[in-house]
Each structure stands twice: as structure tokens, then as C-alpha cells.
KEFI-22361 format. One record per residue (C-alpha): residue in three letters; residue number from 1; x, y negated, z negated. Coordinates in steps of 0.2 Angstrom, whole numbers. Example, Ala and Ser with C-alpha at 12.3 -4.5 7.8 and 13.67 -1.06 7.14 Angstrom:
2
{pt ALA; 1; {62; 22; -39}}
{pt SER; 2; {68; 5; -36}}
# end
This chain:
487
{pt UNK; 1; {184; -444; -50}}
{pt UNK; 2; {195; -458; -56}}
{pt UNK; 3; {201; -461; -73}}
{pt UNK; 4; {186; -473; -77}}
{pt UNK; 5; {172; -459; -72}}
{pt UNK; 6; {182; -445; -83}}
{pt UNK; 7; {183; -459; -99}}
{pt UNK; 8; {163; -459; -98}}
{pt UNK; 9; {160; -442; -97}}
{pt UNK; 10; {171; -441; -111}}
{pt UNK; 11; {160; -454; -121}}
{pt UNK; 12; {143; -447; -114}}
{pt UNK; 13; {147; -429; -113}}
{pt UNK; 14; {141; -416; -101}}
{pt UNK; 15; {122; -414; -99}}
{pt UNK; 16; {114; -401; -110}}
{pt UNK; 17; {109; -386; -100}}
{pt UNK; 18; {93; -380; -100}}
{pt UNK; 19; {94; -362; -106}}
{pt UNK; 20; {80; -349; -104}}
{pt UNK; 21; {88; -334; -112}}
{pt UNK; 22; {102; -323; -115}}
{pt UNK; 23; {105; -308; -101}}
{pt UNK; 24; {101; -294; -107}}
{pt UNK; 25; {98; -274; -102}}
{pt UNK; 26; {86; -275; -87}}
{pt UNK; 27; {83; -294; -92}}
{pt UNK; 28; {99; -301; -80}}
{pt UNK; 29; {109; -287; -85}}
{pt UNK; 30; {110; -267; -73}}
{pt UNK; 31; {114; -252; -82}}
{pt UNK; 32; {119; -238; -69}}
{pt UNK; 33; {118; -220; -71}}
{pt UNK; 34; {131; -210; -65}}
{pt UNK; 35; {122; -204; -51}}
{pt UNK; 36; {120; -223; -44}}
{pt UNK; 37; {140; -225; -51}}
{pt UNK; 38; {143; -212; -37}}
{pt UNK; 39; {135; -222; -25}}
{pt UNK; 40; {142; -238; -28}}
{pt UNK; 41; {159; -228; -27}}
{pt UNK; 42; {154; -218; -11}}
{pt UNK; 43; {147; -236; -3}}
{pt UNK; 44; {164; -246; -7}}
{pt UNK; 45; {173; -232; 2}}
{pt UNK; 46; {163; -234; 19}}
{pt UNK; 47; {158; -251; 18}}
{pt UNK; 48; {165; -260; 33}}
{pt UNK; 49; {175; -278; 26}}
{pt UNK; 50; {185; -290; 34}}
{pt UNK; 51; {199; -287; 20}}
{pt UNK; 52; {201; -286; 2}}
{pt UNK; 53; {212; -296; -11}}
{pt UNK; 54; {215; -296; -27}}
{pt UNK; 55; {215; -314; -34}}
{pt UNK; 56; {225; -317; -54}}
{pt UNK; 57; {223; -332; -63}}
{pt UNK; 58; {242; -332; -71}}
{pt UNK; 59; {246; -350; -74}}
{pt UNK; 60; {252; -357; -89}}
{pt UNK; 61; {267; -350; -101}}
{pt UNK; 62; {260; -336; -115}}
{pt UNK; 63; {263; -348; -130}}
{pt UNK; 64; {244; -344; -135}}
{pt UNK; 65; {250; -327; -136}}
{pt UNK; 66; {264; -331; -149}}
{pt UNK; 67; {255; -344; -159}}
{pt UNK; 68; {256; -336; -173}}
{pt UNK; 69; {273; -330; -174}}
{pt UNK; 70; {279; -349; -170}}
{pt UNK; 71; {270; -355; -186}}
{pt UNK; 72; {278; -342; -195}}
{pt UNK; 73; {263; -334; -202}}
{pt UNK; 74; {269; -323; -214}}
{pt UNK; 75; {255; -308; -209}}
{pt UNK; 76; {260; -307; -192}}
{pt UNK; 77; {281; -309; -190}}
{pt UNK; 78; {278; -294; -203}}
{pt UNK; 79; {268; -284; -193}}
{pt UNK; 80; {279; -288; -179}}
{pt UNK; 81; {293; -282; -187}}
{pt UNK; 82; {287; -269; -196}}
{pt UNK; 83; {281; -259; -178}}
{pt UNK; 84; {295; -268; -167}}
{pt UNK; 85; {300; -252; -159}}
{pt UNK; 86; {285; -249; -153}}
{pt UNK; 87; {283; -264; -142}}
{pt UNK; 88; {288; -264; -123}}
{pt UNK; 89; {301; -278; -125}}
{pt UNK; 90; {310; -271; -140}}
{pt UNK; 91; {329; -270; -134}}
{pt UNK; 92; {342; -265; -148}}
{pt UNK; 93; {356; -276; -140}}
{pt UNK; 94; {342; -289; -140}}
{pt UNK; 95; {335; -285; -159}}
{pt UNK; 96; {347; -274; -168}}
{pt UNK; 97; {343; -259; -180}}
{pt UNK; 98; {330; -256; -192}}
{pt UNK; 99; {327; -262; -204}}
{pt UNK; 100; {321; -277; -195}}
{pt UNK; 101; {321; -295; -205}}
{pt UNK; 102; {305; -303; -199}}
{pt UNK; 103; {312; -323; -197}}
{pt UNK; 104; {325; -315; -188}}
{pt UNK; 105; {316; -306; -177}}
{pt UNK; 106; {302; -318; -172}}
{pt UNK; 107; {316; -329; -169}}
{pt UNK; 108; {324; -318; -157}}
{pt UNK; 109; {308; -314; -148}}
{pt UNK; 110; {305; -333; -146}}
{pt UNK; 111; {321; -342; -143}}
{pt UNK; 112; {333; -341; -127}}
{pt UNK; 113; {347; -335; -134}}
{pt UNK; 114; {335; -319; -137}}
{pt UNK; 115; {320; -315; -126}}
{pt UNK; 116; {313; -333; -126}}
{pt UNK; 117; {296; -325; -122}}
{pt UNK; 118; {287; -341; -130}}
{pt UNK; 119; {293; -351; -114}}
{pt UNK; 120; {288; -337; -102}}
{pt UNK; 121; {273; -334; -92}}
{pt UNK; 122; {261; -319; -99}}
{pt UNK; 123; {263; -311; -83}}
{pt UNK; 124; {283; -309; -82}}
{pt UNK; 125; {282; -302; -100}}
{pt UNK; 126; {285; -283; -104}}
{pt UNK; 127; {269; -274; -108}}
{pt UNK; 128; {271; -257; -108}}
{pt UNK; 129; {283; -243; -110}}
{pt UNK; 130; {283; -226; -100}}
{pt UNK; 131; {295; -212; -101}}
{pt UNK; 132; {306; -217; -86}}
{pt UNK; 133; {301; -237; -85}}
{pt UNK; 134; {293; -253; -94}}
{pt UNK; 135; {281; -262; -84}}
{pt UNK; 136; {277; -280; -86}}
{pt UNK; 137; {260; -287; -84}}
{pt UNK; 138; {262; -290; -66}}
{pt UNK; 139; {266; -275; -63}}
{pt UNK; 140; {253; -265; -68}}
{pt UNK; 141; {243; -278; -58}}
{pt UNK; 142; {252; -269; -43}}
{pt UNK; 143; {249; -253; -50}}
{pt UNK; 144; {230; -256; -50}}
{pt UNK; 145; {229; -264; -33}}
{pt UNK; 146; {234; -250; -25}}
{pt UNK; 147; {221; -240; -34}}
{pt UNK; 148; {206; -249; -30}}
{pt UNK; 149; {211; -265; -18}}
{pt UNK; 150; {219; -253; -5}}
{pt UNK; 151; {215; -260; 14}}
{pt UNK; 152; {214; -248; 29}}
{pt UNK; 153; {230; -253; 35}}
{pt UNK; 154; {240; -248; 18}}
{pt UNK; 155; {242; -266; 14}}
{pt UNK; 156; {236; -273; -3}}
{pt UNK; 157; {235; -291; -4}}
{pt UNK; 158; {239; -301; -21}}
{pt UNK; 159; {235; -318; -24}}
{pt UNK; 160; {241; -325; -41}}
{pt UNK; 161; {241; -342; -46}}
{pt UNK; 162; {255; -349; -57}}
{pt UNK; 163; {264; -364; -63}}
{pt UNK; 164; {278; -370; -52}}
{pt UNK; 165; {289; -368; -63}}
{pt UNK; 166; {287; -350; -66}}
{pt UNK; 167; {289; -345; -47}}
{pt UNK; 168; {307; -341; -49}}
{pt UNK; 169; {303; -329; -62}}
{pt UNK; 170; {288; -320; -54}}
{pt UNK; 171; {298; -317; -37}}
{pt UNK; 172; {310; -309; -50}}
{pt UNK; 173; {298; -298; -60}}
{pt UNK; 174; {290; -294; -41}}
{pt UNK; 175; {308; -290; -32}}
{pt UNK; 176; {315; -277; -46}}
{pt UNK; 177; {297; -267; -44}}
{pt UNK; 178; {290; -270; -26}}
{pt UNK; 179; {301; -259; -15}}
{pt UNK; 180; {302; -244; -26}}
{pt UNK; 181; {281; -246; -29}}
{pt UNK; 182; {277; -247; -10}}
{pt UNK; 183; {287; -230; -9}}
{pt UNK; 184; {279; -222; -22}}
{pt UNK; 185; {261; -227; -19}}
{pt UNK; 186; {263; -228; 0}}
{pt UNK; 187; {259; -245; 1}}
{pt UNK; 188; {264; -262; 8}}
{pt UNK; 189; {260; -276; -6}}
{pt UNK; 190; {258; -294; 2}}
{pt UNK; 191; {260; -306; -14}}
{pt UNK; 192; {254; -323; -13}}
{pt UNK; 193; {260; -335; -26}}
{pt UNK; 194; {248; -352; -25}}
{pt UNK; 195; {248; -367; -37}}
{pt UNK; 196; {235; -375; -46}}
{pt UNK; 197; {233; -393; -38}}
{pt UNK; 198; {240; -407; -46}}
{pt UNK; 199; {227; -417; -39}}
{pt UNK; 200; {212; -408; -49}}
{pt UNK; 201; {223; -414; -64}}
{pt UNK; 202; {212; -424; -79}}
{pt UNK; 203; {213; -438; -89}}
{pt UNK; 204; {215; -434; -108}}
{pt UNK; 205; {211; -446; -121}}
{pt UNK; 206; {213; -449; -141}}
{pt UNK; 207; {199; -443; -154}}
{pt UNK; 208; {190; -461; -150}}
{pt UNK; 209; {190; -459; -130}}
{pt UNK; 210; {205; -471; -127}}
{pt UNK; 211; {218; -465; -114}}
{pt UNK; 212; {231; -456; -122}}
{pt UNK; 213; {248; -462; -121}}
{pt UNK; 214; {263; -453; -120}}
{pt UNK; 215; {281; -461; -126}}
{pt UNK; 216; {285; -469; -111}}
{pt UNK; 217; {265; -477; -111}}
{pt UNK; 218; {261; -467; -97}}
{pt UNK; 219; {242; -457; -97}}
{pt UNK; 220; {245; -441; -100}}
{pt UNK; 221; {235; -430; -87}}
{pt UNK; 222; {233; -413; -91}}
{pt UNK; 223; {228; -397; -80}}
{pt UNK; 224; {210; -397; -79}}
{pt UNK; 225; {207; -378; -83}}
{pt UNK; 226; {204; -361; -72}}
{pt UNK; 227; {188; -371; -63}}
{pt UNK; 228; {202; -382; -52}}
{pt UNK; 229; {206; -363; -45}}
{pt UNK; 230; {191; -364; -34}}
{pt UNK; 231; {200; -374; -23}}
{pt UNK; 232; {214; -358; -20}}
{pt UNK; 233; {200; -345; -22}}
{pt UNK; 234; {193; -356; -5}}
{pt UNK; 235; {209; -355; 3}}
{pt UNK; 236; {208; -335; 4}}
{pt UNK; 237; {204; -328; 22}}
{pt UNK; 238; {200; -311; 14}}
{pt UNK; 239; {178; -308; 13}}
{pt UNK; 240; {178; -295; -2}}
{pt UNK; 241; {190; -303; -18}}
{pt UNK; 242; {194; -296; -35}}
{pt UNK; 243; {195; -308; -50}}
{pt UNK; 244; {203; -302; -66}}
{pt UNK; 245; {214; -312; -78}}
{pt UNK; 246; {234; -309; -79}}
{pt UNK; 247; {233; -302; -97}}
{pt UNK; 248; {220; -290; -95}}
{pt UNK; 249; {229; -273; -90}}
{pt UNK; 250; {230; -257; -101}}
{pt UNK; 251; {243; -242; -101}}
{pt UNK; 252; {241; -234; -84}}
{pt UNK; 253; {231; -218; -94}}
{pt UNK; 254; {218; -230; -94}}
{pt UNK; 255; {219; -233; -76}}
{pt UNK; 256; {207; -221; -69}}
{pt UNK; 257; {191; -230; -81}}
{pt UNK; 258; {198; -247; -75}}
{pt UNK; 259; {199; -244; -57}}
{pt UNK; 260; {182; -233; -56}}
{pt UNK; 261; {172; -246; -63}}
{pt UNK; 262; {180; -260; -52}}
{pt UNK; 263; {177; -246; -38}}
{pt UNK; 264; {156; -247; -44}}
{pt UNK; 265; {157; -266; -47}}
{pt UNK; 266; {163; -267; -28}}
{pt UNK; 267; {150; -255; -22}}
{pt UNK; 268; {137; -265; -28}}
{pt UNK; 269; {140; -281; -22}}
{pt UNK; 270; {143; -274; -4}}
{pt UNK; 271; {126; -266; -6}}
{pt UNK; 272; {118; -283; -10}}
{pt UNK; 273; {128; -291; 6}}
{pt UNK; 274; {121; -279; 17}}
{pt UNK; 275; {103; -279; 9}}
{pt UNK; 276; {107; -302; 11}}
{pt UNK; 277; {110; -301; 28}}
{pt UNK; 278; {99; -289; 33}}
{pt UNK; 279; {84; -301; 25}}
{pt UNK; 280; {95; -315; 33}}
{pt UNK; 281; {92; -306; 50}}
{pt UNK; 282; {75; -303; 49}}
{pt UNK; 283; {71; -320; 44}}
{pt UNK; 284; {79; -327; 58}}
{pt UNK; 285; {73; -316; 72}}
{pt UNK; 286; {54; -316; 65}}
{pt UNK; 287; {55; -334; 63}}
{pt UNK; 288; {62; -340; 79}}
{pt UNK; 289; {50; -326; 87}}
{pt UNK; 290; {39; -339; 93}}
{pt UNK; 291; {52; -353; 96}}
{pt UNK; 292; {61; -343; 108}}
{pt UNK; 293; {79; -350; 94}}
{pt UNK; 294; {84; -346; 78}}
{pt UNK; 295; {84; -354; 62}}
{pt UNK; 296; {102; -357; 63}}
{pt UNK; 297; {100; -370; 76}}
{pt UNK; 298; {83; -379; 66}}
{pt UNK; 299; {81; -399; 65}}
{pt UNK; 300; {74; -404; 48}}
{pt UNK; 301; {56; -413; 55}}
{pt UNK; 302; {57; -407; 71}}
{pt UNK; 303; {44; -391; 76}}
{pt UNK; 304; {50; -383; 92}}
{pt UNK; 305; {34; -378; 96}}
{pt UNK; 306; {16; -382; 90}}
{pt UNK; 307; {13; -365; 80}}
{pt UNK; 308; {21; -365; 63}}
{pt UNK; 309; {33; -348; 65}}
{pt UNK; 310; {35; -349; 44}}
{pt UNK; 311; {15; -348; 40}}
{pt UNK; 312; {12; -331; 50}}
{pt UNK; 313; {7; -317; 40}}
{pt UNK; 314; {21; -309; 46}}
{pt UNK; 315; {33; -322; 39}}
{pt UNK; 316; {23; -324; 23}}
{pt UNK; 317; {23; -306; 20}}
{pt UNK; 318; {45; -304; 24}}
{pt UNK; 319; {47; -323; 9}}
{pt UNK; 320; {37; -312; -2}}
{pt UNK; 321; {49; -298; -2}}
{pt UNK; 322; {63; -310; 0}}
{pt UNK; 323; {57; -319; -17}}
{pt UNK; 324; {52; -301; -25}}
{pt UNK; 325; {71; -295; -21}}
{pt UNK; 326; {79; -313; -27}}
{pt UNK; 327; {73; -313; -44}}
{pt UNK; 328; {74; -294; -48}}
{pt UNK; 329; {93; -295; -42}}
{pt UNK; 330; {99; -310; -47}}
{pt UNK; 331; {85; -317; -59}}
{pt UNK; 332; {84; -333; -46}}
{pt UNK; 333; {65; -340; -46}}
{pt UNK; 334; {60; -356; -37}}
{pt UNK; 335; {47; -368; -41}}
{pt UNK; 336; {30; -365; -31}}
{pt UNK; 337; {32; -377; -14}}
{pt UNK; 338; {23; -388; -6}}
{pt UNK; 339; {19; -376; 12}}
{pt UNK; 340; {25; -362; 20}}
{pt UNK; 341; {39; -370; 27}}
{pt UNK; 342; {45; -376; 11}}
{pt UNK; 343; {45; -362; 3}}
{pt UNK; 344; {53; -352; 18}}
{pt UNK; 345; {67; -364; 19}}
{pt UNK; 346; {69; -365; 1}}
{pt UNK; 347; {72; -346; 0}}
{pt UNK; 348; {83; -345; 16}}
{pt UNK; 349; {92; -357; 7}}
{pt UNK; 350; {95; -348; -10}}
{pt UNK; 351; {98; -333; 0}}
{pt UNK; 352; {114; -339; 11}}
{pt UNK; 353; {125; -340; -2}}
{pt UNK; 354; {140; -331; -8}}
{pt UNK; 355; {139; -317; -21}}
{pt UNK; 356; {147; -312; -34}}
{pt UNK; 357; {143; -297; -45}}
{pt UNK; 358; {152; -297; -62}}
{pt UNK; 359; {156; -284; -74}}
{pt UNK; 360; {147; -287; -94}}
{pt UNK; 361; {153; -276; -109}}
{pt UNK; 362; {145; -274; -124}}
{pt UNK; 363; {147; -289; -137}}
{pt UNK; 364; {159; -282; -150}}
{pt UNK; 365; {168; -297; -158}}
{pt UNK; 366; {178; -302; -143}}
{pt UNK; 367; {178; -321; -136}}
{pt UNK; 368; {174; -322; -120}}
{pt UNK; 369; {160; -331; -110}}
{pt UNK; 370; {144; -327; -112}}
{pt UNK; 371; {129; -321; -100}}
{pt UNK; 372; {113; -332; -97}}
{pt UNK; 373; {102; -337; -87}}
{pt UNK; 374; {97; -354; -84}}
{pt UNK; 375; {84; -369; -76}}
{pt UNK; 376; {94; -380; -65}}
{pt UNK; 377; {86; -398; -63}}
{pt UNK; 378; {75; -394; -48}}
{pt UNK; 379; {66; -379; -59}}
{pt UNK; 380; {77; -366; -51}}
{pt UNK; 381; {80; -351; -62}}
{pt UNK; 382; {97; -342; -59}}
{pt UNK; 383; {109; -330; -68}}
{pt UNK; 384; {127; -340; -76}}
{pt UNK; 385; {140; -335; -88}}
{pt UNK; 386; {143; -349; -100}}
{pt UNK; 387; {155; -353; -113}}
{pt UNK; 388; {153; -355; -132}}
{pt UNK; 389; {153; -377; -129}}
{pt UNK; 390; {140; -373; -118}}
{pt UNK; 391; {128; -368; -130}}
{pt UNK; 392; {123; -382; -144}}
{pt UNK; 393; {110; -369; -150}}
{pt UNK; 394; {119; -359; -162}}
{pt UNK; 395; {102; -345; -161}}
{pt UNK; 396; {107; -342; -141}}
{pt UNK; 397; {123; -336; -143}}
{pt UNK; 398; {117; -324; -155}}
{pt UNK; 399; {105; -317; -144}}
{pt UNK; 400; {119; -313; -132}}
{pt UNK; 401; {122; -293; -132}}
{pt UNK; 402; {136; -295; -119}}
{pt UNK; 403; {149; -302; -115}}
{pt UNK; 404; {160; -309; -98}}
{pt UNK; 405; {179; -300; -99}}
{pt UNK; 406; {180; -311; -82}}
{pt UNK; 407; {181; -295; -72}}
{pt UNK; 408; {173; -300; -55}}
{pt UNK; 409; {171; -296; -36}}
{pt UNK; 410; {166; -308; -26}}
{pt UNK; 411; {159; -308; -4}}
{pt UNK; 412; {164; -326; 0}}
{pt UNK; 413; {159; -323; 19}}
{pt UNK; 414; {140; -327; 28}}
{pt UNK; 415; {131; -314; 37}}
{pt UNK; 416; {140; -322; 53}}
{pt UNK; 417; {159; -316; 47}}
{pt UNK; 418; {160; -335; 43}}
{pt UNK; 419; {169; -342; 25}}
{pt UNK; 420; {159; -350; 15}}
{pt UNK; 421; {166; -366; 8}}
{pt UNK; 422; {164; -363; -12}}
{pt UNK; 423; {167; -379; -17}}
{pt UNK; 424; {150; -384; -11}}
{pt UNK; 425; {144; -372; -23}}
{pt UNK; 426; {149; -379; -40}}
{pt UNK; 427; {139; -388; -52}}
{pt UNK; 428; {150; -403; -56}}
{pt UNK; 429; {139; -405; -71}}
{pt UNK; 430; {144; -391; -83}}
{pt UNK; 431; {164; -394; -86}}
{pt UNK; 432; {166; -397; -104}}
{pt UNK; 433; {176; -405; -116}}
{pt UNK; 434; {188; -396; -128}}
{pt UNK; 435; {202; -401; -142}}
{pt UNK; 436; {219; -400; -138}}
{pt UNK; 437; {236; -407; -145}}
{pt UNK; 438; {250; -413; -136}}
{pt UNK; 439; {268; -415; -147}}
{pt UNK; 440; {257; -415; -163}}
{pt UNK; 441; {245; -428; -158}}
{pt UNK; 442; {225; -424; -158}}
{pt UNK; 443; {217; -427; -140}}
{pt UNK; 444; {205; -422; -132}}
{pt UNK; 445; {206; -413; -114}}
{pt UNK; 446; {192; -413; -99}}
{pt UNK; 447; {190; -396; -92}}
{pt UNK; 448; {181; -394; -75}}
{pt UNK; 449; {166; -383; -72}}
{pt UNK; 450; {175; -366; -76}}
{pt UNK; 451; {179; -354; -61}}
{pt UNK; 452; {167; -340; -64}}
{pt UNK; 453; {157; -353; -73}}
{pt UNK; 454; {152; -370; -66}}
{pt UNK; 455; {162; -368; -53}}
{pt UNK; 456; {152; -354; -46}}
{pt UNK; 457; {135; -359; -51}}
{pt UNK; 458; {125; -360; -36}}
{pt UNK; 459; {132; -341; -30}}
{pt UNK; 460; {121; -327; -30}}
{pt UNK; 461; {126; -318; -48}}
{pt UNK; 462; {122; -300; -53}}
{pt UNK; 463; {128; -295; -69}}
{pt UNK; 464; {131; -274; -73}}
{pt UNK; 465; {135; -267; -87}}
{pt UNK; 466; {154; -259; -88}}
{pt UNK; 467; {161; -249; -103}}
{pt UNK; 468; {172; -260; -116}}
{pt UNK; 469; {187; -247; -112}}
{pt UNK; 470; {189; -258; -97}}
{pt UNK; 471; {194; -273; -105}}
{pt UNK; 472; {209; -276; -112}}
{pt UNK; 473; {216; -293; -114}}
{pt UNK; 474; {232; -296; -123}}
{pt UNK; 475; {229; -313; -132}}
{pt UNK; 476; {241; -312; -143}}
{pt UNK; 477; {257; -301; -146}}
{pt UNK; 478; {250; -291; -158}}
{pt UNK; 479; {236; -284; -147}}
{pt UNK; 480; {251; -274; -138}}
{pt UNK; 481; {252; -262; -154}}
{pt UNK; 482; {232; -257; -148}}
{pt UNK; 483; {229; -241; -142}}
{pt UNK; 484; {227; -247; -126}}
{pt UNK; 485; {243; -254; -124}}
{pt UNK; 486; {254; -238; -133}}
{pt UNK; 487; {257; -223; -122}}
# end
């Protein structure tokens, strides 16, 4: 897309969505009971899968997170300093004794000559303490993997994505805890580090869609959000993934809630991968029954042979059950079609995709994106989480009981063993625009369709209910004083 085509998005906008409803219990939204918990778990254990990896959106430094403290909010250096000891980072040769000066203190949280934690990457950034170590966000990513993202072989495969100019400092935070990890847990971690690409980069412009400028008169460009991700997620050779954000870890105490409902989340989408390809299967042999080929190898217009294999009974009777089993699992309804054929293709269609079954918590104040589901412009129905700018009607995001704590699992392989390619599965219409500064200056920024938003629009979506004890996100420093985050 070339600078032109962003600046008239930018002036036009996005198109507005055409939103049915709000997810909710049993309207988009599973609640299991323990006994179908149980069988999530049991099925993730004897599933077959052509590998598992856990992919981390970690790019970016944690200024957000210390926002407060560098405006010098008087609320916050005070709370900061008033629990310092209490935080994982607190280092006496660092911060002194109490009692703690709170300028003095946020200073020395924030500037080199002290932690410079306002520079750093939330994931190289001490989180939490235990009696004989302090882990940093990374690595209680490591912690969990080996829980829940254990391969046959012992291996557990990490994929994080982050700035280049962090690597040096996440190979550091990796090499003082791998070794000593792999011989505790008995496992063998294989780490991937991968960059978002430069070339997914956006234009941004001033407050009246002019190209912003920097000093030197060159467009500034900007990142264009966790949707340019996509791009790495495709890049992943493993068929059952695990998506959760850098930030969001808890005090291992909390890691037997966290890893069991991961456990049910990828339970249940290797159960609706099996009950996929086994529609997949049945289509293809009933269809190419009379044809004597399969539907893999079919020529739009052209009839192999003079009987229509997609008006049978028999096939009619398998599109019903097909149609019944799309819209009860993943609220996906299509527009009645013109003859059988259509209508058989049409669901084939919806049905060869990849899935992805995310985990929704109850709405209790937190920002996160929200569930929906939504009419695409062919009259298609489907399940989609949706940011806040999403949503113009203010009465819509108050229906929403639940929210996305971007805890997902993904199958991103066909019923063949083949990848998909995902980046024929986003909607480039639902990016959004969103306000930003840059050295001061008010601009405004183009994000692409997010990655568990737009980006994986056209996926087959599931959303089940997981308790709120699973999510917890550190947004800002002071979330680290939270129960969660305390021994």
C-alpha cells in the first residue's frame, strides 16, 4: 500500500462494520463444565500434532508501563515508593534504604545510571520474586511453556517477536535462565527471536491528514501495530500455536489455573480440527463418489460427469449437518445460494480454514478487545474480536459481557498436514486509526487489521469462557504490587 492509499484511508476512514451483536453465554460465547474441562485436558494430551509453539508478541520498550512515573504523577512515584521493597527490581545498591524519596526513586527506576527500565523491553524487566530467584517476564514465559507447550521430544519451542534493538538484551535475560531451566524442568527450549517487518511499516500523518514530517523533512513511518505479526505467525512450521502477550504472566502459584485452562483451550480446538476434517473427508469422498476424483482437484464450470454429485440426497443431507455444526460452533451463517452446488461449495469453503479458539473472561473493568459477531459484505455471519474504535455505537460495547485477554491457540494447518497461508485470511478493511505523538507533536498513526482481529478475520473463531484468575497483564508498574504478581 503506498503512501497515497494510506493518506486516503486516513481521510476516509475504515468502513463501518456491520455488527449483529455482542458474544455472549451460549450466543458465541462456551461455558464448560468441569467434566468437559477434563475432556478438553484428556483430548490435548492424546491428540496427535505436528508440533506445538508458543508465539509472544514482545516488541516495543515498556515506556507505557512507566507513563505515569515519567510524568511525575504525584499518586503513583508515591505509591512507588511507599511499597518499593516489594517490587521484584528493588536492589538496595540500586535504590538505597528506606525511607525512600519518591523523585528520587522514580528517577532511579527510569534513568541509566539506575535500572533504566523506561528504555527496556517489558519482557527483560524483573517481575517477580521467589525465595531463591527473581524472574523476569520472559522467564516465566519459560516456566509456562514447559507446563503446557511441552512436545513429545522434550523440546518447547518459543517464538517472541521483538524490536532489533532489544535482541542483545533478550539473549541476556534467556542465557542467565535457559541452562539451569532445561535441568530443572527436563526440558530443551528452542527460542526464536523474529522481528516485526519494516516493510509492514505505516505512514503517519498530522491532525489534518498531511504527512508528518520529522526534523530532517523526512515522513515519519511508524510500526503498524501487532496485525503486521501475521506475517511471522505465517512463517511458523508448527500446526497447534499458543498466542499470549509478553506482559501477561502471574506468580508461578498461579501457574496451575493459567496452564489448565490453556490445557482446555487446546483441547477444544484439536476437537473442532478433528470434527473439520472429518466433515472435510466426508465431503470429498461422498462428493467425488460419482466422479470417480475428489473435490480437491474440481474446475469451477466444469462437471466431470453429467450427474450433479452436490444435489444427492446424500450430499444435501452431510451440507446440512455441515451448516448446523458451523453456525452452532462458530456462529458462521451463509446467505441462502443459488443451487446445490453453490451452496456446497460455499460451505466447503468456510469450512477449510484455519481455527482458532480464544479464551473470553468476564468483563470487570479491564481494556481489552471485545467479542462480536459480525455480517461481512457477502451476508456471511462470523464470530470476531473487536477493538473499542471498532465500535461507533457506544450501546454495543456495553452489551459486551466479556472480554479478549488475547489468550489464544490456534491449528494453522489443513486437513492434508499442509500450512495454510494466513495472510489470505485477513480483512484488509478493519485496521483502524488511533492517536499518537511523536517528540510532543500530535499525529495520528495507521494500524493494520489487528492480529487476533482483522488480521484473522476469515479463521474459524470459537470463543470459551476462562476464569479472570488467568489474566494478568502488567500495564503499568504498579499492577506488579497485585496479588498476582506478590508471592
Amino acid at each position: 500500500m503506498t503512501h497515497e492509499e494510506q493518506i486516503q484511508i486516513f481521510r476516509h476512514g475504515f468502513p463501518q462494520l456491520d455488527i449483529v451483536a455482542a458474544a455472549s453465554v451460549n450466543k458465541g460465547i462456551s461455558t464448560l463444565d468441569p467434566q468437559q474441562e477434563q475432556e478438553c485436558i484428556d483430548y490435548n494430551s492424546k491428540a496427535t500434532v505436528s508440533g506445538r509453539c508458543k508465539f509472544v508478541p514482545a516488541s516495543g520498550a515498556a515506556s507505557r508501563m512507566f507513563k505515569d512515573i515519567f510524568a511525575h504523577k504525584s499518586e503513583a512515584i508515591e505509591k512507588l515508593a511507599g511499597n518499593l521493597e516489594k517490587f521484584a527490581f528493588y536492589d538496595e545498591a540500586v535504590f538505597g534504604k528506606a525511607p525512600y524519596d519518591p523523585d528520587s526513586t522514580a528517577d532511579r527506576l527510569l534513568l541509566d545510571e539506575g535500572l533504566g527500565y523506561g528504555s527496556k523491553p517489558k519482557g527483560v524487566l524483573k517481575f517477580h520474586r521467589y525465595p531463591d530467584e527473581v524472574r523476569t517476564a520472559l522467564a516465566e514465559h519459560l516456566v509456562e511453556g514447559q507446563d503446557y507447550m511441552r512436545n513429545a521430544d522434550g523440546s518447547v519451542n518459543l517464538c517472541i517477536t521483538i524490536s532489533p534493538e532489544h535482541r542483545e538484551l533478550f539473549e541476556q535475560a534467556l542465557a542467565e535462565v535457559q541452562k539451569s531451566y532445561e535441568e530443572r524442568y527436563g526440558v530443551k527450549y528452542k527460542v526464536e527471536f523474529t522481528y516485526q517487518d519494516k516493510a509492514t511499516d505505516t505512514i503517519a500523518v498530522t491532525p489534518d491528514n498531511k504527512p508528518f514530517l520529522k526534523e530532517d523533512g523526512q515522513i515519519l513511518t511508524r510500526p503498524a501495530g501487532h496485525g503486521a505479526l501475521i506475517y511471522n505467525l505465517d512463517k511458523l512450521e508448527q500446526e497447534l500455536v499458543s498466542i499470549k502477550n509478553i506482559d501477561n504472566v502471574a506468580n508461578e502459584r498461579l501457574l496451575g489455573c493459567c496452564a489448565k485452562y490453556k490445557k482446555v483451550l487446546m483441547g477444544r480446538a484439536l476437537q473442532l480440527r478433528d470434527k473439520v476434517f472429518g466433515y472435510i473427508t466426508e465431503f470429498l469422498q461422498l462428493t467425488s463418489a460419482q466422479a470417480n476424483t475428489g473435490l480437491i482437484n474440481y474446475i469451477p464450470g466444469y462437471y466431470p460427469v453429467p450427474d450433479d454429485p452436490y444435489a444427492t440426497p446424500e450430499c444435501q443431507t452431510l451440507c446440512n449437518k455441515i451448516e448446523a455444526f458451523l453456525e452452532k460452533e462458530f456462529c458462521i451463517t451463509i446467505p441462502e445460494q443459488k443451487n446445490c452446488k453453490e451452496r456446497a461449495l460455499a460451505l466447503f469453503e468456510k469450512l477449510n480454514r484455519p481455527i482458532r479458539v480464544c479464551g473470553m473472561v468476564r468483563n470487570e473493568g479491564e481494556p481489552g478487545g471485545g467479542p462480536f459477531i459480525v455480517r461481512d459484505k457477502k451476508g456471511c455471519t462470523s464470530l470476531q474480536i473487536l477493538e473499542s474504535v471498532q465500535i461507533s455505537d457506544p450501546a454495543l460495547m456495553k452489551e459486551a459481557t466479556h472480554f479478549n485477554p488475547v489468550d489464544l491457540v490456534c491449528c494453522i494447518k489443513d486437513y492434508k498436514g499442509d500450512k495454510f497461508d494466513l495472510t489470505k485470511y485477513v480483512d484488509p478493511q478493519t485496521g483502524f486509526i488511533s492517536s499518537k505523538s511523536y517528540q510532543g507533536r500530535e499525529l495520528k498513526a495507521l494500524e493494520l487489521p489487528g492480529l487476533w482481529n482483522g488480521a484473522m478475520s476469515d479463521w474459524l473463531t470459537a470463543f470459551v469462557e476462562v476464569p479472570i484468575e488467568t489474566f494478568n497483564p502488567v500495564k503499568t508498574v504498579l499492577d506488579l504490587l497485585k496479588p498476582a504478581h506478590q508471592e
